[in-house]
N, CA, C and O atoms as a GROMACS GRO file, in nm:
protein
  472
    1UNK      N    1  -3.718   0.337   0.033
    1UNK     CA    2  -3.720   0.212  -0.040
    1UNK      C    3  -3.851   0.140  -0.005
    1UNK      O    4  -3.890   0.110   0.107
    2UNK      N    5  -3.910   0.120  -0.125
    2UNK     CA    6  -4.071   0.055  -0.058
    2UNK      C    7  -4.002  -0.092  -0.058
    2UNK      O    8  -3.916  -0.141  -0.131
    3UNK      N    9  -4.089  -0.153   0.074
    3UNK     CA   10  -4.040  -0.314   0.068
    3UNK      C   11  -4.190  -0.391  -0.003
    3UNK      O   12  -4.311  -0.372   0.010
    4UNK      N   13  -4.104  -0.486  -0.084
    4UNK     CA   14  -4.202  -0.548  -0.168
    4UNK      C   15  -4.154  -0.715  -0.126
    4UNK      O   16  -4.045  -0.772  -0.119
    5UNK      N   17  -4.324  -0.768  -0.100
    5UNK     CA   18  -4.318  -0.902  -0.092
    5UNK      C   19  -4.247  -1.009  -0.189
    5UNK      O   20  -4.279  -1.012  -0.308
    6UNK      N   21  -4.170  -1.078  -0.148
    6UNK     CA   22  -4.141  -1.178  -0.290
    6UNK      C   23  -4.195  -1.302  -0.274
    6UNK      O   24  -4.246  -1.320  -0.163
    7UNK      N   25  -4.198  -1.380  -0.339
    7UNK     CA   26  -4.251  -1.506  -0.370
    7UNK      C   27  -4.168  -1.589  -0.339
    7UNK      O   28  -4.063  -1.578  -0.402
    8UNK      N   29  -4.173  -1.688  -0.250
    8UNK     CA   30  -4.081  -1.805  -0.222
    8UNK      C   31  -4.112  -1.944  -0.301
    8UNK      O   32  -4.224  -1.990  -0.323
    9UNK      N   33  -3.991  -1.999  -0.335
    9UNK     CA   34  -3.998  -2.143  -0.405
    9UNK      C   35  -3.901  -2.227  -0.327
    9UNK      O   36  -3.784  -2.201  -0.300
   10UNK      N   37  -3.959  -2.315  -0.299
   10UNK     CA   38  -3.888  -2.399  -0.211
   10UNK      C   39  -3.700  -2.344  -0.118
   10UNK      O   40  -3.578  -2.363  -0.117
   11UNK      N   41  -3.814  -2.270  -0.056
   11UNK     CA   42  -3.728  -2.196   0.059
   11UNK      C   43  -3.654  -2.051  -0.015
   11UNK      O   44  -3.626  -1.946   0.044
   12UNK      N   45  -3.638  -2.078  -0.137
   12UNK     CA   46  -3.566  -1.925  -0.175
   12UNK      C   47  -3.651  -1.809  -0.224
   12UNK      O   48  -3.772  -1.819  -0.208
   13UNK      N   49  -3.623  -1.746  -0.258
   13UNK     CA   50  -3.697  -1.609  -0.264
   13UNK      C   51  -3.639  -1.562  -0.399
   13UNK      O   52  -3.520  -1.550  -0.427
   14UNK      N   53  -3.727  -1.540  -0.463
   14UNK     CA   54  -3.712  -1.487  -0.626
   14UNK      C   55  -3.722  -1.332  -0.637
   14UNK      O   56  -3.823  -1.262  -0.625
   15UNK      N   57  -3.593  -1.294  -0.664
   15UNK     CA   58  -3.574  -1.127  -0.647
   15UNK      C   59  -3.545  -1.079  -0.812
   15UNK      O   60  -3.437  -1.120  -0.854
   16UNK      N   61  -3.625  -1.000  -0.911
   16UNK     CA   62  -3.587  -0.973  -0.995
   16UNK      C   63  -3.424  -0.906  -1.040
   16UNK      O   64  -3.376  -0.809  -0.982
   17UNK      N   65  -3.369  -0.964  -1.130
   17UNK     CA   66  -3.243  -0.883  -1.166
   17UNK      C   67  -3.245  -0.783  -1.116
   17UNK      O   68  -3.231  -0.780  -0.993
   18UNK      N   69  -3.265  -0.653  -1.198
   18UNK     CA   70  -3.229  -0.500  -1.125
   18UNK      C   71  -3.231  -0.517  -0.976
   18UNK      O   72  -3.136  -0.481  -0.908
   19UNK      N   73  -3.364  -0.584  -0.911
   19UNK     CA   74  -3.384  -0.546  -0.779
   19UNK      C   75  -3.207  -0.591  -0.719
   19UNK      O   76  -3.133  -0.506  -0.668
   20UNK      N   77  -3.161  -0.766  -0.742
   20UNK     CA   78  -3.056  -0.807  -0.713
   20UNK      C   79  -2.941  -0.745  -0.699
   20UNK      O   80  -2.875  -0.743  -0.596
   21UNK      N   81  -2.893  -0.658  -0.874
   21UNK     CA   82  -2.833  -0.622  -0.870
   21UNK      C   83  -2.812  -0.485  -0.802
   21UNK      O   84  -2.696  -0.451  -0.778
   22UNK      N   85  -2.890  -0.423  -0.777
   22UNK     CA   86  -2.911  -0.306  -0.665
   22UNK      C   87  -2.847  -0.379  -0.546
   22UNK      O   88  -2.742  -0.322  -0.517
   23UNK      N   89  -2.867  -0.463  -0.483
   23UNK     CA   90  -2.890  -0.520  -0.328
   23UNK      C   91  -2.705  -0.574  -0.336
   23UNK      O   92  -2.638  -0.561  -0.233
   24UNK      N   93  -2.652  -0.621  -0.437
   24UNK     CA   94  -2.528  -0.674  -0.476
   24UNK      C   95  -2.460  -0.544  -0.427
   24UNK      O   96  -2.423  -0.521  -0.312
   25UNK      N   97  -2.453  -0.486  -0.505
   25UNK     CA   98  -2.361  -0.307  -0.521
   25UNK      C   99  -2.377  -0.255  -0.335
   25UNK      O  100  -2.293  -0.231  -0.248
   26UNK      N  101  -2.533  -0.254  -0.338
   26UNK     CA  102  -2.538  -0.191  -0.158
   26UNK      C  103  -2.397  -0.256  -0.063
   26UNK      O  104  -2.315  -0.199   0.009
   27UNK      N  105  -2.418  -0.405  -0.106
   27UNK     CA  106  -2.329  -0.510  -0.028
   27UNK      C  107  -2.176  -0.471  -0.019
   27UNK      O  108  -2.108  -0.458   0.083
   28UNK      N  109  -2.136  -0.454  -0.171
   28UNK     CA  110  -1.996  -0.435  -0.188
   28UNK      C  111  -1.945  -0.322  -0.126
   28UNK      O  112  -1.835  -0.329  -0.072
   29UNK      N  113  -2.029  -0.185  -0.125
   29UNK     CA  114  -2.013  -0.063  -0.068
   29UNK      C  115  -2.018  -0.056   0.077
   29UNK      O  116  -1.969   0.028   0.152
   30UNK      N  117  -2.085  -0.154   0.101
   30UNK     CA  118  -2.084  -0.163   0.253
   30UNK      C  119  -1.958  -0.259   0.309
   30UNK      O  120  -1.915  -0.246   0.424
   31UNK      N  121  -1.916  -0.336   0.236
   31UNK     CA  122  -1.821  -0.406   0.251
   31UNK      C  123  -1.700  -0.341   0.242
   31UNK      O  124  -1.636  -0.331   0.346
   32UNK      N  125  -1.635  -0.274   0.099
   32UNK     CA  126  -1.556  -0.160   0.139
   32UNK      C  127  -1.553  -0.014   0.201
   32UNK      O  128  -1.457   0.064   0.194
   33UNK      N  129  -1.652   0.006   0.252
   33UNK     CA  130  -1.650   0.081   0.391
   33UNK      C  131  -1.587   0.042   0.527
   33UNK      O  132  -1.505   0.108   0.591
   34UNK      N  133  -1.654  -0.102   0.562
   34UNK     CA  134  -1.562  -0.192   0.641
   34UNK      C  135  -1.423  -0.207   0.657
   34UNK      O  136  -1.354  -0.215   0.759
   35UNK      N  137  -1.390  -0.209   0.519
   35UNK     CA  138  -1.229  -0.247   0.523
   35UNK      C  139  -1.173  -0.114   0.524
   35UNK      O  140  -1.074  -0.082   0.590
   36UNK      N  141  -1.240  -0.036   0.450
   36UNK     CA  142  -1.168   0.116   0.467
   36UNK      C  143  -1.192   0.127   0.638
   36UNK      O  144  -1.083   0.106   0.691
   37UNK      N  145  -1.268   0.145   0.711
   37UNK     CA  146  -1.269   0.167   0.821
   37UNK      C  147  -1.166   0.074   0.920
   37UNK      O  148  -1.131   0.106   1.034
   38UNK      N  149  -1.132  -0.033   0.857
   38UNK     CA  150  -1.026  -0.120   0.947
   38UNK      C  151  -0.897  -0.073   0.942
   38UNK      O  152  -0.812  -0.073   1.031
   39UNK      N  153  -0.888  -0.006   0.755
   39UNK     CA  154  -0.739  -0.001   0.753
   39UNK      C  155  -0.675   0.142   0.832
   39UNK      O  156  -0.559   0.172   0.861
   40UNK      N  157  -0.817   0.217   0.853
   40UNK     CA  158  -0.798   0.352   0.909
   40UNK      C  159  -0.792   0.324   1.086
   40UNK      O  160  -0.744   0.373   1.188
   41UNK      N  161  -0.835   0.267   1.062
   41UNK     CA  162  -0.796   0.200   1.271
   41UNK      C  163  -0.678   0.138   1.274
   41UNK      O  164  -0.658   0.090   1.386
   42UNK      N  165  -0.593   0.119   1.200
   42UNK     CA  166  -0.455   0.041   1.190
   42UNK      C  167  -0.327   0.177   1.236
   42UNK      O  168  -0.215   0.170   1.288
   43UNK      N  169  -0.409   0.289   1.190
   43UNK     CA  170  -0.334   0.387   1.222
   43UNK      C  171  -0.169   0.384   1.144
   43UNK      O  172  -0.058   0.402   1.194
   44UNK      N  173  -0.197   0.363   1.046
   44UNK     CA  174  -0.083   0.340   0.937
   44UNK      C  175  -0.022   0.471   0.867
   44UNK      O  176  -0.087   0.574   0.885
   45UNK      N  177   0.051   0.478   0.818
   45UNK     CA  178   0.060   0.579   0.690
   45UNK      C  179   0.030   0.543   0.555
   45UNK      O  180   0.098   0.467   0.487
   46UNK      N  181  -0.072   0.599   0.521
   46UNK     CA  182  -0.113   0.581   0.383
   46UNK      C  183  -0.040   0.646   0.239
   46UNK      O  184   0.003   0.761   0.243
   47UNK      N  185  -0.031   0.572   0.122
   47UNK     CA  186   0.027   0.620   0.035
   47UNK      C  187  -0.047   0.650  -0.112
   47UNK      O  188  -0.146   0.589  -0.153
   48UNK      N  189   0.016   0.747  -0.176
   48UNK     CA  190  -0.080   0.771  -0.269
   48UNK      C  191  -0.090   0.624  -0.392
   48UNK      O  192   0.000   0.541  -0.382
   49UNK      N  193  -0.170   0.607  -0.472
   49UNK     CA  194  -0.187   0.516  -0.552
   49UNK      C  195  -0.070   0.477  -0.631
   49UNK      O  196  -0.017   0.367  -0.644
   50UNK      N  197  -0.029   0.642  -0.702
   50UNK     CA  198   0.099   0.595  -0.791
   50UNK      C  199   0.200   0.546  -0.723
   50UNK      O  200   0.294   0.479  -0.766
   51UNK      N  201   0.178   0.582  -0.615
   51UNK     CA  202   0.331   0.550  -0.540
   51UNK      C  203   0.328   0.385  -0.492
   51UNK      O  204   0.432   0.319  -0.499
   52UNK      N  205   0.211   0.330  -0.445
   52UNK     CA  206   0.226   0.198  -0.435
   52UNK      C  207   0.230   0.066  -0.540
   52UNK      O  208   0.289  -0.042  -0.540
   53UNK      N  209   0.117   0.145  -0.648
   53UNK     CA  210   0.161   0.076  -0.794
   53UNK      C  211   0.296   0.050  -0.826
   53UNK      O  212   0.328  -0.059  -0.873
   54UNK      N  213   0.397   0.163  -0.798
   54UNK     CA  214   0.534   0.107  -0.841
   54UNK      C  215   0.611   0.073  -0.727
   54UNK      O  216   0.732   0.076  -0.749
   55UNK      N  217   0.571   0.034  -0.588
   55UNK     CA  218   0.621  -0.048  -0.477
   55UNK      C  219   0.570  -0.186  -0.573
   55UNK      O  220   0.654  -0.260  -0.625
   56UNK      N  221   0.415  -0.210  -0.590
   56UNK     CA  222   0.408  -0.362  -0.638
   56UNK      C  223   0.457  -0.385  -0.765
   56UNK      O  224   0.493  -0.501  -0.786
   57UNK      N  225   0.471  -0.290  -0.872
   57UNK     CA  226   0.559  -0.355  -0.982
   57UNK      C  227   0.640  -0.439  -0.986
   57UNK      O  228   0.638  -0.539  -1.058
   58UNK      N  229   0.790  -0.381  -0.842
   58UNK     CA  230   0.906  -0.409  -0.824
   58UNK      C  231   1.004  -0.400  -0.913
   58UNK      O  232   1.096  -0.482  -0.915
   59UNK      N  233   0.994  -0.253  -1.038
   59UNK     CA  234   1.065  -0.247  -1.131
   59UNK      C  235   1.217  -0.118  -1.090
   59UNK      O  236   1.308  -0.069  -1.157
   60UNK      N  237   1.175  -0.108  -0.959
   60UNK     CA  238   1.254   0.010  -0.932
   60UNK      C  239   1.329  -0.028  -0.800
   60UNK      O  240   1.291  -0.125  -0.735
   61UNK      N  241   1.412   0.031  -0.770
   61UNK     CA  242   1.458  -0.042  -0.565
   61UNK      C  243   1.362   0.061  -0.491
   61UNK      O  244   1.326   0.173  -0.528
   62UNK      N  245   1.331  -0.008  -0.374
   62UNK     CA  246   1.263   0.037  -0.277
   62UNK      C  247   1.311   0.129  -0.198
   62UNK      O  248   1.244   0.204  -0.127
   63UNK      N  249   1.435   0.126  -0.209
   63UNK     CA  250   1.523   0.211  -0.125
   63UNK      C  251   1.509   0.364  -0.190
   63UNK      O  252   1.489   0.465  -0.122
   64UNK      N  253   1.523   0.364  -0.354
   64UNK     CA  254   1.486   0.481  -0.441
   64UNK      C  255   1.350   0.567  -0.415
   64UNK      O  256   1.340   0.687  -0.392
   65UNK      N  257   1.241   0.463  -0.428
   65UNK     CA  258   1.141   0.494  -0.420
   65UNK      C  259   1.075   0.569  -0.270
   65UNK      O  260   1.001   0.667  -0.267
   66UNK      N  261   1.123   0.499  -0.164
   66UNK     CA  262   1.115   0.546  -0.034
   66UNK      C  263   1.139   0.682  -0.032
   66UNK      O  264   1.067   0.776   0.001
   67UNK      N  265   1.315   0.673  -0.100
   67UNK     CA  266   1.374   0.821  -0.076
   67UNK      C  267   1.345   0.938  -0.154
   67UNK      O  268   1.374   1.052  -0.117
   68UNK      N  269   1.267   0.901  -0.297
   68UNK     CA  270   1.233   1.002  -0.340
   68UNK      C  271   1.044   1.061  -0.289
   68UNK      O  272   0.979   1.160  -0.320
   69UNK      N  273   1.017   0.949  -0.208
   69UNK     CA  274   0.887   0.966  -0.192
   69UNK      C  275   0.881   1.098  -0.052
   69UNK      O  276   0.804   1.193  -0.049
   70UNK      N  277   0.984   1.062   0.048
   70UNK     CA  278   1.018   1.190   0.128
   70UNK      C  279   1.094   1.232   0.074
   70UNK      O  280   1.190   1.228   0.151
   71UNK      N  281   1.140   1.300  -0.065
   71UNK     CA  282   1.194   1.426  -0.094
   71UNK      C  283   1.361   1.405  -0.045
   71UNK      O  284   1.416   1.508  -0.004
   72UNK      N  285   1.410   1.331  -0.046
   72UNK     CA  286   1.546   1.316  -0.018
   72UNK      C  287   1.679   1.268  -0.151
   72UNK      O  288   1.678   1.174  -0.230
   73UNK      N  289   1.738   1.330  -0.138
   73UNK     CA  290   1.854   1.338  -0.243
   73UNK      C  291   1.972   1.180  -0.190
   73UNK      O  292   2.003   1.127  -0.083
   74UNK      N  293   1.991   1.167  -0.276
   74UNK     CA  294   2.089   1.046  -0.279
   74UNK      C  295   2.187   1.055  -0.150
   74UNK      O  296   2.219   0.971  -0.066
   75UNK      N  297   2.231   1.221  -0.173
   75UNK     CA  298   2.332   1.264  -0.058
   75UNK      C  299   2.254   1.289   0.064
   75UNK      O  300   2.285   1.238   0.172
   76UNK      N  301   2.193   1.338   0.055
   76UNK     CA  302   2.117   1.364   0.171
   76UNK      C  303   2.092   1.239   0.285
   76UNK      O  304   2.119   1.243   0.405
   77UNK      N  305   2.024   1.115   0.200
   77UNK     CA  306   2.008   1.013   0.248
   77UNK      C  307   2.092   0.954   0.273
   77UNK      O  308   2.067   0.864   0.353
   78UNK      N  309   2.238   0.965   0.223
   78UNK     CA  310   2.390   0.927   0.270
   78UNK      C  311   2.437   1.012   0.359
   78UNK      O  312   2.532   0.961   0.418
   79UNK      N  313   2.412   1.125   0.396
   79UNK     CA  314   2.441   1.196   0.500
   79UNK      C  315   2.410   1.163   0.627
   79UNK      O  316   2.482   1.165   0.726
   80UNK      N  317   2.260   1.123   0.613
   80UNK     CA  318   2.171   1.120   0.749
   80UNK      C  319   2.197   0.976   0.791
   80UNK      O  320   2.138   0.939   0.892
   81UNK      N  321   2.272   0.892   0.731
   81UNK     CA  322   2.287   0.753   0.768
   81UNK      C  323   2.429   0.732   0.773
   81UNK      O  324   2.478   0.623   0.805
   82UNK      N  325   2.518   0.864   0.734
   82UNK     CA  326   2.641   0.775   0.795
   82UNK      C  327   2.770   0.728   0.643
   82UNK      O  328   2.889   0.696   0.646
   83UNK      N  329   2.672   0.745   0.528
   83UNK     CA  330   2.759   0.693   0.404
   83UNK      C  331   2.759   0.768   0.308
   83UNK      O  332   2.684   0.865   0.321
   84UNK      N  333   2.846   0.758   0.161
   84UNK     CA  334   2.849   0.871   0.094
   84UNK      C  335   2.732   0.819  -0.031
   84UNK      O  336   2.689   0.704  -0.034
   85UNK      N  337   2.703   0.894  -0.100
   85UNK     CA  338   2.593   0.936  -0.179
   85UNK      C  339   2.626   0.830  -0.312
   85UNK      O  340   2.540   0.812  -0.398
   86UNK      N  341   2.790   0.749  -0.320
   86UNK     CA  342   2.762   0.640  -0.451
   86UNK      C  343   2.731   0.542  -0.350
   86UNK      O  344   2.643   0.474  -0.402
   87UNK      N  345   2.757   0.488  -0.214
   87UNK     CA  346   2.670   0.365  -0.151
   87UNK      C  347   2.534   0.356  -0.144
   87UNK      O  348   2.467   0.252  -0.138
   88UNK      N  349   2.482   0.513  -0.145
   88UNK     CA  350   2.397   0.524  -0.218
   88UNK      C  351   2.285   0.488  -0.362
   88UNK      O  352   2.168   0.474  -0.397
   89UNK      N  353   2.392   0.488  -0.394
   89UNK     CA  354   2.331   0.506  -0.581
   89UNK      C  355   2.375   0.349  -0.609
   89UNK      O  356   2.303   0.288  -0.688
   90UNK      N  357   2.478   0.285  -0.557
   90UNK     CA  358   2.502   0.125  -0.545
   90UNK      C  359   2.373   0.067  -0.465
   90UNK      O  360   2.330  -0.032  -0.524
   91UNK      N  361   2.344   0.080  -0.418
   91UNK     CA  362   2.226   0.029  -0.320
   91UNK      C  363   2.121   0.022  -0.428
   91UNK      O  364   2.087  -0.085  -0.478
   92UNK      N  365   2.074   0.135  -0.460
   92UNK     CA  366   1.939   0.141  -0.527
   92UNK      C  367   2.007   0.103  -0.688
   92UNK      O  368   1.923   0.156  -0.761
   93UNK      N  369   2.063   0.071  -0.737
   93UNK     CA  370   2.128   0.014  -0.835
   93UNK      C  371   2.103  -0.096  -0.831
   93UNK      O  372   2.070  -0.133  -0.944
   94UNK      N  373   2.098  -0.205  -0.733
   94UNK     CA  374   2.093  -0.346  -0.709
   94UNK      C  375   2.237  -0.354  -0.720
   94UNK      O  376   2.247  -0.467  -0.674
   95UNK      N  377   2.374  -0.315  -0.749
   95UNK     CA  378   2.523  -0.346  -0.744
   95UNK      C  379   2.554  -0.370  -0.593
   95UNK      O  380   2.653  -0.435  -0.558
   96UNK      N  381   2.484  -0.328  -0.524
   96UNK     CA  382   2.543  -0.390  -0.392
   96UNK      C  383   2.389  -0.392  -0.253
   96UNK      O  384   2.285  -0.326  -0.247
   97UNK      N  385   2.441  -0.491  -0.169
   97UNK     CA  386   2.295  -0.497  -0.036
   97UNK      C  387   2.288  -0.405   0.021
   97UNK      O  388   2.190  -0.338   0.054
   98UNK      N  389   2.423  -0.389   0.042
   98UNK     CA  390   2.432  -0.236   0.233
   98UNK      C  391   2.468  -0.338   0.320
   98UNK      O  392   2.442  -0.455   0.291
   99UNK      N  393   2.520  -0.311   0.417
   99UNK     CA  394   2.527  -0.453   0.526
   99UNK      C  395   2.386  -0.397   0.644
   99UNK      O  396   2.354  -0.280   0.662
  100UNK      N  397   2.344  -0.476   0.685
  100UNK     CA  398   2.243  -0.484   0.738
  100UNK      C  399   2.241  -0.357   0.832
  100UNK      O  400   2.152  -0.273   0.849
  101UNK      N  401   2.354  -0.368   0.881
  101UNK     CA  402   2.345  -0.212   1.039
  101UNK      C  403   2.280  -0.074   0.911
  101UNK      O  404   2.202   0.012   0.953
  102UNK      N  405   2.314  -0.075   0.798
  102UNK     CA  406   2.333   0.015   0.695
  102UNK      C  407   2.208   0.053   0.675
  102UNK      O  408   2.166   0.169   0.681
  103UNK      N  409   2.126  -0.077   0.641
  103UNK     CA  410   2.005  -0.086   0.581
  103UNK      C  411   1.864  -0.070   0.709
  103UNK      O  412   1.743  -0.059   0.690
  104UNK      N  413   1.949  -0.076   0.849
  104UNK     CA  414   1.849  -0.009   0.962
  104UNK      C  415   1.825   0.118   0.947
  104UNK      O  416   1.723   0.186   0.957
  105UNK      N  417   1.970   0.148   0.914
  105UNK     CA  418   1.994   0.307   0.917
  105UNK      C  419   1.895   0.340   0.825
  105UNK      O  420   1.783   0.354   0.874
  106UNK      N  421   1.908   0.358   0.704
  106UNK     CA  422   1.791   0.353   0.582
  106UNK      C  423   1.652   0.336   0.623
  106UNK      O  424   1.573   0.426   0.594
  107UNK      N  425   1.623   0.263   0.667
  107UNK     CA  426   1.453   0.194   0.676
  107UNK      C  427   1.416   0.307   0.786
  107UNK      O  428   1.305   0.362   0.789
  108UNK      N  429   1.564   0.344   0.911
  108UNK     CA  430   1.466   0.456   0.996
  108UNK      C  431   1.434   0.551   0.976
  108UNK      O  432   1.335   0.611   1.018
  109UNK      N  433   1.578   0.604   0.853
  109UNK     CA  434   1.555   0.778   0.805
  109UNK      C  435   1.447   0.770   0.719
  109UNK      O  436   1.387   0.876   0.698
  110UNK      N  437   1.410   0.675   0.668
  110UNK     CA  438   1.287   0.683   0.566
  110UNK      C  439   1.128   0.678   0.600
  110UNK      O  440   1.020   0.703   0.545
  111UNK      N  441   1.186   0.622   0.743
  111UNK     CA  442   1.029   0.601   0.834
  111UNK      C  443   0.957   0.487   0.790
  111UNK      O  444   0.836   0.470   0.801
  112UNK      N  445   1.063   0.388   0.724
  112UNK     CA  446   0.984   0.239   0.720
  112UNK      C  447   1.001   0.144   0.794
  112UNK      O  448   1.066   0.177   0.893
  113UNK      N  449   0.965   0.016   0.791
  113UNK     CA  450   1.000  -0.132   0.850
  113UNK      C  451   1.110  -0.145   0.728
  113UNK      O  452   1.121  -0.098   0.615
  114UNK      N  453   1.197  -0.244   0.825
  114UNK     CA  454   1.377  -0.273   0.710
  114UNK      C  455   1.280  -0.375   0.617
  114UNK      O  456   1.304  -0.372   0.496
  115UNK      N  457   1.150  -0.484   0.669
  115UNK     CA  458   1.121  -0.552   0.565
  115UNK      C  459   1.056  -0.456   0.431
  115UNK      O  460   1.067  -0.505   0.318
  116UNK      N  461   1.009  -0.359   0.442
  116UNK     CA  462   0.966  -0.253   0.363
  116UNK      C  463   1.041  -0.242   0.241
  116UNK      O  464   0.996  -0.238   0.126
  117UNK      N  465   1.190  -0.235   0.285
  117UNK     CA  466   1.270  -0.205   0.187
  117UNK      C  467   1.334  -0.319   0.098
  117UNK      O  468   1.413  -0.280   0.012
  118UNK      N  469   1.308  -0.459   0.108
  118UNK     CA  470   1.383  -0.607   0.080
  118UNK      C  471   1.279  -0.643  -0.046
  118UNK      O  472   1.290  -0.749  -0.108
   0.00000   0.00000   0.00000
């Protein structure tokens, strides 16, 4: 990058468009590098795009989405927690909450936080 002198006017510095908008873009890229690099030090589990698009919709239960995201069957996920496969399908229905001990159970087999699933 050759560095080129600019011309100052009362204290600011007059950078042609292109040059600007070059120097803008550098910024943003360097900026989300940053945050990518923070969220990767958080040591999180990351999810694919489609899959969080329809966490933020909120057109589906979370409880569904969790369970189909690890590959788990209605029963399955009623197995490993203790209940049968329509408390199940009531849950992610919105027809019923789970009582809370229920919904630990859930949030652990799924490998989330219980707020994850609310």
């Amino acid at each position: 990058m050759a560095i080129e002198k600019f011309e100052t006017i009362n204290g600011f510095v007059q950078v042609p468009l292109k040059e600007f908008k070059r120097m803008r873009a550098l910024l943003e890229d360097r900026a989300d590098g940053l945050a990518y690099d923070k969220a990767m030090a958080r040591d999180e589990e990351a999810f694919p795009a489609g899959f969080a698009r329809k966490l933020l919709e909120g057109s589906e239960s979370r409880v569904k989405l969790y369970r189909m995201y690890r590959g788990l069957s209605q029963t399955e996920l009623g197995n490993a927690v203790g209940c049968g496969r329509s408390m199940i399908s009531q849950i992610e229905a919105g027809k019923t909450q789970g009582s809370l001990s229920l919904m630990k159970k859930i949030a652990q087999t799924l490998r989330v936080d219980l707020d994850d699933l609310i």
